[in-house]
N, C-alpha and C positions, 0 to 999 in steps of 0.2 A: 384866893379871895381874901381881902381884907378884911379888917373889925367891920366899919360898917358897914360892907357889903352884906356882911354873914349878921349882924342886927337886922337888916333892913329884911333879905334873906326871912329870916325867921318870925321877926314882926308880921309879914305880910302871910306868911305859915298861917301862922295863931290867929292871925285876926280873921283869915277866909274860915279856918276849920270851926269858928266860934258864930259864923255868921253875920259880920259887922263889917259896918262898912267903915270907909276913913273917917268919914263924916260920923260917922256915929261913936267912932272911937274915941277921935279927936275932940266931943263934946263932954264925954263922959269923963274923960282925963284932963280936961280943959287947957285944953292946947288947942293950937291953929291946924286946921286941916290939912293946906299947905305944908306943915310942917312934918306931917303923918306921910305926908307922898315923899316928900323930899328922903326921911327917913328913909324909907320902903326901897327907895331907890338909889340909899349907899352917898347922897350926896352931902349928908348932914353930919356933923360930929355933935350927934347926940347930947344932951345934958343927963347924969344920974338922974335928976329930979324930974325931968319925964320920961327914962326909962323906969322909973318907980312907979307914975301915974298910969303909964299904957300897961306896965304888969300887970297893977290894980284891979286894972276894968277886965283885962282878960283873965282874970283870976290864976295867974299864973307866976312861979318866981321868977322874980329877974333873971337869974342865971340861964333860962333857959332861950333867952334870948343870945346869949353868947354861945351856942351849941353849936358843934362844927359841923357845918353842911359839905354833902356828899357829890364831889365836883363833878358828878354824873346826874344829877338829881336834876329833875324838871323842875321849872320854875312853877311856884306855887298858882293853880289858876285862879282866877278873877272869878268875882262874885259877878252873880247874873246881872245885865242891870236894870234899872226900871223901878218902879217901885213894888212893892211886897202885895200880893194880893189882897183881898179886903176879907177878913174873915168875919161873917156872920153869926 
């Protein structure tokens, strides 16, 4: 697996385990959404300065997006989709 395989890899880790979606990521870190998928899916050669801004939001350190993924390891699942129910 490459760098950005194994960014995107872990990006998409962090961001399911946190509950957020691209869209929501990608507003809070102010980047393009597009740009959160692309990521996610190893096709981007990243910038430091929004590997800093996606850490941010996930309150997580950068480094932990370079963590080496385990070439047995299931791909992280997808957030439900739909919108969030309406709490009263």
């Amino acid at each position: 697996m490459d760098i950005r395989q194994t960014i995107g890899w872990n990006l998409r880790r962090l961001r399911v385990s946190r509950g957020l979606s691209q869209e929501r990521l990608a507003l809070e870190a102010n980047i393009d959404r597009s740009y959160v998928g692309r990521i996610e899916r190893g096709m981007e050669n990243v910038t430091v300065s929004a590997l800093e801004a996606l850490a941010r939001v996930m309150d997580v350190n950068v480094s932990e997006l370079f963590t080496e993924v385990d070439d047995k390891a299931s791909r992280p699942a997808p957030l439900r989709s739909g919108r969030k129910p309406r709490k009263l």
